[in-house]
C-alpha positions as CSV (number, residue, x, y, z in Angstrom):
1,X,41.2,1.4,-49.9
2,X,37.9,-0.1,-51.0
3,X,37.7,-3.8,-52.0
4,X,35.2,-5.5,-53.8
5,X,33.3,-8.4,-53.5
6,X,33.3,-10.7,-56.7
7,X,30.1,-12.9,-55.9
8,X,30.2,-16.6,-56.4
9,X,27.9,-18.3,-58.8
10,X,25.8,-18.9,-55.7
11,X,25.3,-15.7,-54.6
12,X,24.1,-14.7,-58.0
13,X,21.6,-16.9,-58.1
14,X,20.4,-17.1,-54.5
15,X,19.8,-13.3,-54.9
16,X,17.0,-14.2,-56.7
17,X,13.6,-12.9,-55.6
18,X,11.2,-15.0,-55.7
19,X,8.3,-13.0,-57.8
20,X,4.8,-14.1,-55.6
21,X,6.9,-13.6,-51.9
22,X,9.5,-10.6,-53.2
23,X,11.0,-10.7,-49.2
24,X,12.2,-14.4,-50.2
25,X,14.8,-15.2,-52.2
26,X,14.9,-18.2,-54.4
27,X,17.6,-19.6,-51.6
28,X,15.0,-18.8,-49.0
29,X,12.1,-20.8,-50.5
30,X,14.3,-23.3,-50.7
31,X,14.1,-24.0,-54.4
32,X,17.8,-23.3,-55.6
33,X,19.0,-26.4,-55.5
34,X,22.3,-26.5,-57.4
35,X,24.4,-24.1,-59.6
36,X,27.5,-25.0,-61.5
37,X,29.0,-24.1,-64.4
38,X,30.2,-26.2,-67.5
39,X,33.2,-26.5,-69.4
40,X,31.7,-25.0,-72.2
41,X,31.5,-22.0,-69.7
42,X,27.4,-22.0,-69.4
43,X,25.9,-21.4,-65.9
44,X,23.6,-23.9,-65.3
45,X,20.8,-23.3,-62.1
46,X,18.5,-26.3,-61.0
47,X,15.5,-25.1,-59.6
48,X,12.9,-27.1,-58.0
49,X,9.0,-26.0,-58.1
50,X,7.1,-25.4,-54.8
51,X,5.0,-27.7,-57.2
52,X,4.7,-29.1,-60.7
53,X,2.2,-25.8,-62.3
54,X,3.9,-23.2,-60.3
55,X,3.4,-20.3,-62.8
56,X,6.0,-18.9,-61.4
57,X,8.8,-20.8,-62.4
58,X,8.5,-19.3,-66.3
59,X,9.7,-15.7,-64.3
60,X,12.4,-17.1,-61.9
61,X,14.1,-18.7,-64.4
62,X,14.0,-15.4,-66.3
63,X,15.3,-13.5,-63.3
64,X,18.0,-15.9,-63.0
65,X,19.4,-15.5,-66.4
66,X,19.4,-11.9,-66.2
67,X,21.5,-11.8,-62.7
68,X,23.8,-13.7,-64.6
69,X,24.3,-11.7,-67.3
70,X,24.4,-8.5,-65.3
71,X,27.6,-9.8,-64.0
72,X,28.7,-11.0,-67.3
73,X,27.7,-14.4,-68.0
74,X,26.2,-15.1,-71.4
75,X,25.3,-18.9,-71.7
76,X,23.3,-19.5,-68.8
77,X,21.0,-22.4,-68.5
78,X,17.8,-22.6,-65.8
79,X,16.7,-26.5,-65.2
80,X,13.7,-27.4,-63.8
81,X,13.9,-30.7,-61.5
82,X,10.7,-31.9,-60.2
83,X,12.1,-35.1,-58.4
84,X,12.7,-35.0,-55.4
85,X,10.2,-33.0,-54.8
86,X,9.8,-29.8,-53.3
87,X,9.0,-29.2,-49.6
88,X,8.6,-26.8,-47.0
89,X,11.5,-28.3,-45.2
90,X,13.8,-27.1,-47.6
91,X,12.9,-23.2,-46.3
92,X,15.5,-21.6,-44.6
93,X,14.9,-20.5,-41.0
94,X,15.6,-17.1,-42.5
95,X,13.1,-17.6,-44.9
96,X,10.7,-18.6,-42.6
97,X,11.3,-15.4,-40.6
98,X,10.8,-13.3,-43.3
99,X,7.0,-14.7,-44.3
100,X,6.1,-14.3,-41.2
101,X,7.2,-10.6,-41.0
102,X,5.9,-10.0,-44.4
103,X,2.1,-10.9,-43.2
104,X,2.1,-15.0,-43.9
105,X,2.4,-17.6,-41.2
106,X,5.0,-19.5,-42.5
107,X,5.2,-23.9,-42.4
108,X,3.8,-25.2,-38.6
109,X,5.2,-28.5,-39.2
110,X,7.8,-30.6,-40.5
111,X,6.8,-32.8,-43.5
112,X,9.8,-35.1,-43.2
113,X,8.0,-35.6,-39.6
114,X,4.9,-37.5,-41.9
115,X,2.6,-36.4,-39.3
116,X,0.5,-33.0,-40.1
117,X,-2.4,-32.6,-37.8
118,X,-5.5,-31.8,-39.8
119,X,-6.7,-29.4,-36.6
120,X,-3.0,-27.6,-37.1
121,X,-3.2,-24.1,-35.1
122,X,-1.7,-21.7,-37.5
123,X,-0.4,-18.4,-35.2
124,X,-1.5,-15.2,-36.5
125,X,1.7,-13.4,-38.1
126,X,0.1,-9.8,-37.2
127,X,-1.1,-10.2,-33.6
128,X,0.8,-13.7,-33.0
129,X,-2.9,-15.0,-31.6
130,X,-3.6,-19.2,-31.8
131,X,-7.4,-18.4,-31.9
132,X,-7.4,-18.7,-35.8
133,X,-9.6,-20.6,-38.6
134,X,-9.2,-21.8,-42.3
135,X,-11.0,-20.1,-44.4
136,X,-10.0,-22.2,-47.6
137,X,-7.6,-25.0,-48.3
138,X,-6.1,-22.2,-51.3
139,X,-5.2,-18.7,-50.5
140,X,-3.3,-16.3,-53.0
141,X,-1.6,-19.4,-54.7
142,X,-1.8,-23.2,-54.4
143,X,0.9,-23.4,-51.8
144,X,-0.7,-21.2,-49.9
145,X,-4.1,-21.4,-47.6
146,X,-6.2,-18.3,-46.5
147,X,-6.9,-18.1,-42.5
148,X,-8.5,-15.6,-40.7
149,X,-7.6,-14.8,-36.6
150,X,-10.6,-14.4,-34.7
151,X,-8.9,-11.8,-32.3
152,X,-7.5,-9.5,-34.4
153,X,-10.2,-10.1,-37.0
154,X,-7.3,-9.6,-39.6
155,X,-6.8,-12.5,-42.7
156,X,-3.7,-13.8,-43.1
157,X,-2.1,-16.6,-45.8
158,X,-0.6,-19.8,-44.4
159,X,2.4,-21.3,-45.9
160,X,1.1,-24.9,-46.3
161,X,3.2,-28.0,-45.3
162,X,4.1,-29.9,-48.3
């Protein structure tokens, strides 16, 4: 006998990729931040912005409604919440494990902690080397910063903590 799974609200959302880092889900990156639905019957998803001009927020929140409405769900509503803000501590360890396996070194720090060393060592996620060097404060996106690791000569992205 097979059974099937009927997946929560949740699960619909947090399956969610998120569209500049498709090996992270929108749980992942930490930016789902609530999903509930009204009495009206209309999902609503709060999302929270790895910053205020992420471009990619127009996309997720497309995404999002059409997971729903695969599984049926018509009125759907994607909010954007800006306060608190986003930060790297929300990532999941999963998350984390998964940037680093996809090619970008993922957070060094806690930001909670208040403390971020500007002479942070960012491990290489190829050849796991220390011996590496910003190239610029912005890599592929804002969030991100572009290092290079002077072993394996290879440049890498580093998930900035914010």
């Amino acid at each position: 006998m097979t059974t099937t799974h009927t997946p929560t609200l949740w699960d619909i959302a947090a399956a969610v990729n998120d569209p500049e880092i498709p090996v992270l889900s929108i749980e992942d990156l930490g930016i789902l931040r609530a999903v509930e639905q009204d009495e009206d019957g209309t999902v609503r998803v709060t999302i929270t912005p790895t910053y205020s001009g992420c471009p990619a927020m127009d996309v997720i929140r497309d995404d999002v409604q059409t997971a729903f409405k695969k599984e049926g769900y018509e009125k759907v509503a994607v909010d954007l919440v800006l306060s608190p803000a986003w930060t790297t501590d929300w990532m999941s360890e999963e998350g984390k494990r998964k940037l680093n396996e996809y090619g970008i070194a993922p957070p060094a720090a806690k930001a909670a902690d208040g403390k971020v060393s500007v002479g942070l060592t960012v491990k290489c996620p190829r050849c796991h080397s220390l011996n590496t060097q910003e190239l610029s404060r912005f890599g592929s996106t804002a969030c991100k910063a572009l290092y290079t690791c002077l072993d394996c000569k290879e440049p890498f992205d580093y998930f900035k903590v914010l």
